[in-house]
C-alpha positions in Angstrom: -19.7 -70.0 52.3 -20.7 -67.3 49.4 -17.6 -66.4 47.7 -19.0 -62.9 46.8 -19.1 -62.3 51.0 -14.5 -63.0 50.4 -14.3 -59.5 48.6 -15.2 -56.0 49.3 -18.2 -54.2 47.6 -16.8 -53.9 44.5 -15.9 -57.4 43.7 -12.2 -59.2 43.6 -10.9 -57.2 40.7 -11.2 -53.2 39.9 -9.0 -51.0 37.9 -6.5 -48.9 39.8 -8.4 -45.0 40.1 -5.0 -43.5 39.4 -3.1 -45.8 36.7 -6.2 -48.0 35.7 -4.4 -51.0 36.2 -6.1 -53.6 37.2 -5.8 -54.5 40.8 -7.3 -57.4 42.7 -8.9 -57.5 46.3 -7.6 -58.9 49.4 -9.9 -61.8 50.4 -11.4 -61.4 53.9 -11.0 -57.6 53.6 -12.2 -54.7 52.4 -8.9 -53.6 50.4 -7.5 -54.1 47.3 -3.6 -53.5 46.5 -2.2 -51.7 43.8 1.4 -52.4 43.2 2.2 -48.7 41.5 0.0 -46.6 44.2 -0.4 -48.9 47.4 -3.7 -49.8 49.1 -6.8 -48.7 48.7 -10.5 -49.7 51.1 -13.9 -49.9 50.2 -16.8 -48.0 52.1 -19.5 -50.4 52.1 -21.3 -47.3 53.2 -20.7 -44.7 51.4 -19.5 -46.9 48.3 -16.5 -44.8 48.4 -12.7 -46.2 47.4 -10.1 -44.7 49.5 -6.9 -44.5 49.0 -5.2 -45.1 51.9 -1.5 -43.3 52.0 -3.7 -39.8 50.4 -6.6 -39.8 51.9 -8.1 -39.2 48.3 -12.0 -40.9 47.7 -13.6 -41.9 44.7 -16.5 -42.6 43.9 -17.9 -44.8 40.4 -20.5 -44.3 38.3 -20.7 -46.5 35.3 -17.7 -48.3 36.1 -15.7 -45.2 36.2 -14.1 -43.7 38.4 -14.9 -40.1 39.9 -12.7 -38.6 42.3 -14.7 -36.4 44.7 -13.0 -33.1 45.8 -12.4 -31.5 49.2 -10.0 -28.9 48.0 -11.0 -26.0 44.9 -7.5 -26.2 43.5 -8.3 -30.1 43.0 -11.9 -29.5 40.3 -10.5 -26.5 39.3 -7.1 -28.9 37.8 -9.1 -31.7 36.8 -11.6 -28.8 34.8 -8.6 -27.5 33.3 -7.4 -31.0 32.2 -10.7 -31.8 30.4 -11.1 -28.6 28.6 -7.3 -29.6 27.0 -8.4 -32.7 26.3 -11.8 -31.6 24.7 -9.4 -28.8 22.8 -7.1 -31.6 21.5 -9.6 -33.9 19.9 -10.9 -30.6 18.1 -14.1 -29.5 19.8 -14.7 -26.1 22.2 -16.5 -25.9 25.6 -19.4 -23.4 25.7 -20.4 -24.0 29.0 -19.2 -26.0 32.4 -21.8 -27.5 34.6 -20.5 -28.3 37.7 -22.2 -30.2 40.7 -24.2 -28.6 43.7 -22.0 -29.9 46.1 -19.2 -28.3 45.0 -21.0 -24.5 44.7 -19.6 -23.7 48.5 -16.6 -25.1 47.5 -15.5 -23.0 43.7 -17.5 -20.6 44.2 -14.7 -17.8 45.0 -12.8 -18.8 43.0 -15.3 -18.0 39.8 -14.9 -14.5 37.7 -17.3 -12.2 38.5 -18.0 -8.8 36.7 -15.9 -6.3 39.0 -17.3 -3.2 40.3 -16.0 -0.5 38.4 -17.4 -2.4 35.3 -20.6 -0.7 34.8 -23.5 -2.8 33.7 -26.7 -3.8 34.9 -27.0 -7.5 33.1 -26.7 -10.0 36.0 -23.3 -11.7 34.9 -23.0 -15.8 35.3 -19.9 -16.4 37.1 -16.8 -17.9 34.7 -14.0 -20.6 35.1 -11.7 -20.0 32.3 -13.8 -18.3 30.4 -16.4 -20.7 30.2 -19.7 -19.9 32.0 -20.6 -21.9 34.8 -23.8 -23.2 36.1 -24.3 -25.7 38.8 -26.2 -29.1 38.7 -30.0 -28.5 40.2 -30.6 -29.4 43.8 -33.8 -30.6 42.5 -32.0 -32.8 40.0 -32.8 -36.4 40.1 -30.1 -37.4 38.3 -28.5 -39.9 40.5 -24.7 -39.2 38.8 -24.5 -35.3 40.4 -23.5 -37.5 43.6 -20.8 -38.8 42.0 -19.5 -37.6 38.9 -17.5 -33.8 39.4 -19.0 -31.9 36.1 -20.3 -31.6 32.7 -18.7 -29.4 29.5 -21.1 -28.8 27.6 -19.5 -28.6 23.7 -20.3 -26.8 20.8 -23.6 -27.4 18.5 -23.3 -30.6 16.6 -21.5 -32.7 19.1 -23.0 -34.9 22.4 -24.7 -32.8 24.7 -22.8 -33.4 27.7 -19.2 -34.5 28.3 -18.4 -35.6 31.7 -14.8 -36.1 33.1 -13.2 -37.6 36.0 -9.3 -37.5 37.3 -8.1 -40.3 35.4 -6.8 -39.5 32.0 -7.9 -41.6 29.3 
């Protein structure tokens, strides 16, 4: 018998999604078991991790971990959280790219120009002050199925910074 068929899709060991811990698989199953956050099962289909007592699904791209969203209040946190981070190792956002599947999702909660503010400028919508433009549907970049967003930073620093839930 292969070994690899014992272990679900991601093989017998991955790091924990919320603590980054590493946790091992059950054999024969598709779970794996986190002592700190409980159990968590693999999608062979949708290559998704689940966390089982939550509900909450990630996704990985690059061996990391991205969680994906079904609420606004949980990209909008996980926005805020990497724009600290960014702010703390001494660089400044100019710009959040977020991806097309979530444009339904954020987009009213986005600043708008309000109707008493005269001007005839189409406005980009805002998140914290930052304007915000969504991934292309046309895109064939394969990570804007998984991975949440991109801040762009300022002039002299990598083009694009992308985050997921886990703090580093």
């Amino acid at each position: 018998m292969n070994i690899g068929l014992q272990y679900p899709i991601f093989g017998s060991e991955i790091s924990c999604p919320h603590c980054r811990q590493s946790i091992s698989a059950l054999t024969l199953t598709d779970a794996y078991l986190c002592p700190r956050h409980g159990a968590f099962e693999a999608n062979p289909k949708t290559e998704e991790l689940v966390h089982l007592p939550s509900g909450r699904r990630w996704r990985r791209w690059e061996g990391k971990w991205y969680r994906q969203h079904t609420h606004p209040d949980g990209i909008r946190f996980e926005i805020h959280e990497a724009l600290d981070r960014l702010y703390t190792e001494g660089y400044r956002a100019t710009k959040v790219i977020i991806a097309n599947r979530y444009k339904d999702l954020v987009s009213s909660y986005l600043e708008r120009t309000h109707p008493w503010q005269e001007s005839h400028e189409i406005k980009i919508p805002k998140l914290y002050g930052l304007p915000v433009f969504f991934s292309s549907e046309s895109q064939t970049e394969p990570c804007w199925n998984i991975i949440n967003f991109s801040l762009e930073k300022e002039p002299g620093s990598p083009r694009h910074y992308p985050y997921r839930f886990l703090f580093e």
